[in-house]
N, C-alpha and C positions, 0 to 999 in steps of 0.2 A: 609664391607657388608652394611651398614646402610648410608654410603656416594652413594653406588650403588642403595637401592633402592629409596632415595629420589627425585635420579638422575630420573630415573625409573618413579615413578609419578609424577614429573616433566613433563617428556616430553606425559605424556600418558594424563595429563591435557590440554598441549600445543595442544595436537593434536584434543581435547575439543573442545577446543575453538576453532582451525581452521576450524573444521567443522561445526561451526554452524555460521547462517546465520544472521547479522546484518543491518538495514538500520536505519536511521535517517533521517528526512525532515525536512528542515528548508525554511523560508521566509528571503529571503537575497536583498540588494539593489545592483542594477546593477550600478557601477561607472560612468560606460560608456552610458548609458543611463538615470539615474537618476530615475530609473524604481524599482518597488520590482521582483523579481519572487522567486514559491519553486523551491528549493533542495531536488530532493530525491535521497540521495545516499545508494547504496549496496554495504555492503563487506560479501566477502566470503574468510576467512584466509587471503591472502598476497594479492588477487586481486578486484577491487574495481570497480564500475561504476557510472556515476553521470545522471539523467537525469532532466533537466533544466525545467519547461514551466512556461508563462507567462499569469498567472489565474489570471483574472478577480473578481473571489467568494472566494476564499480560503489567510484564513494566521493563519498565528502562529499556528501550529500544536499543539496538546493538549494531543491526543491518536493515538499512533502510535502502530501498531502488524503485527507479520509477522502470516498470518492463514493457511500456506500450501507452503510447499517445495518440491521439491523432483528432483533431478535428474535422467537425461536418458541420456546414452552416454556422450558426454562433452558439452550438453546443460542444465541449471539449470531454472528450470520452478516454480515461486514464487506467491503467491496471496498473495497481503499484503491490509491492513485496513489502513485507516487515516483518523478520524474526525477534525475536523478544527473549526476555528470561522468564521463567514460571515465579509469577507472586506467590509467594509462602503466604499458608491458608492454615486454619487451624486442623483442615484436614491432612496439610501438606507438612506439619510442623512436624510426625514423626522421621523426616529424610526422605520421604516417598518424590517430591518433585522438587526439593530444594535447589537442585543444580540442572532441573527439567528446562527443556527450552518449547517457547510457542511463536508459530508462524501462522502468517496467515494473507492473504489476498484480502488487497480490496479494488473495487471496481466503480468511479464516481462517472457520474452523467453531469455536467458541471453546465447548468445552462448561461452565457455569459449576459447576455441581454439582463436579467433580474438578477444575478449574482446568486443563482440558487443552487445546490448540487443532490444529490439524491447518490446516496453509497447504498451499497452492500459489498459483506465480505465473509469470507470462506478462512476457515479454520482446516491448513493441508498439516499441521504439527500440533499435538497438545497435550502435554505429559498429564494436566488437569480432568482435560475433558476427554483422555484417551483413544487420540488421535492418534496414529502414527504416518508418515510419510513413505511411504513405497520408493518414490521416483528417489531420484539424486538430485540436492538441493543445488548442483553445477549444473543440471539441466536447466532447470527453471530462470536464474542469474546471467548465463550464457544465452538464452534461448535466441534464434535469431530473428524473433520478430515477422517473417514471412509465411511459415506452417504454422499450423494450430500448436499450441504448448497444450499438451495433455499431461495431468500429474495424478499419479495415482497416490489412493491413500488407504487406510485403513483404519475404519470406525467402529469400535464395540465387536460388534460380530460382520460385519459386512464390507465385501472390498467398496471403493466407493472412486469413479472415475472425474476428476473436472477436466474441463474443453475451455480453452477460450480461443477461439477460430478468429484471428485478424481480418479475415476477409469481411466476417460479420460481428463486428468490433462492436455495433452497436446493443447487442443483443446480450452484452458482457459473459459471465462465469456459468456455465452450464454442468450440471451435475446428472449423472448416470450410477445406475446398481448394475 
């Protein structure tokens, strides 16, 4: 009996964990290029995605969160957070964003059936591309998942508003002037 139930939360742990949703981003050197780019990869239990690019502003990730999951059908719809350090640039070498920080949303449509995803993401911080962040970055990290998370921000000359409404989750990161 007691070999049965450990058995028993054993697997109701295992199945814990399969259901919750993991990513990590790293800044990795391309061999084949001699290039850096991030890494952000998703797992969900046994199936896993990588999506590569080659950022200009971003490295060494610092604060990574997943702020909103939820699947529909056999597509999994995810908003995750990543603040970063500002890559020293040769435009950045005289101190201007050496200690800059870059944030940014991203929003993946992850179809499970063909292991395919399809991202986009929003730059709300960017000492590079002279972003600034309006809201308070405890809003966003706090948010509690049931209101829309609006972040304001401020680009170039113009204030600039993102929405992402849970109720229409699937419609991901919406942008307003």
């Amino acid at each position: 009996m007691k070999k049965t139930s450990i058995l028993f939360c054993l697997l109701i742990l295992a199945y814990g964990l399969k259901a919750q949703l993991r990513f990590s981003v790293q800044t990795q050197r391309d061999p084949a290029k001699k290039t850096k780019a991030n890494v952000l990869t998703l797992v969900d239990g046994s199936d896993k995605v990588d999506y590569t690019w080659n950022d200009t502003t971003m490295r060494d990730p610092e604060t990574t969160k997943v702020l909103f999951e939820k699947q529909k059908g056999d597509t999994l719809y995810a908003l995750l957070y990543v603040a970063t350090f500002s890559k020293v640039t040769t435009t950045s070498s005289n101190g201007k964003c050496v200690a800059g920080k870059e944030k940014r949303l991203f929003f993946v449509k992850w179809s499970r059936t063909n292991n395919q995803a399809k991202w986009k993401n929003k730059s709300i911080e960017s000492c590079l591309l002279n972003v600034t962040l309006m809201s308070s970055e405890n809003e966003i990290t706090s948010w509690d998942k049931s209101s829309p998370l609006l972040i304001k921000t401020h680009k170039a000359n113009a204030f600039v508003d993102l929405t992402f409404d849970p109720s229409l989750f699937w419609e991901g990161i919406r942008s307003g002037l």
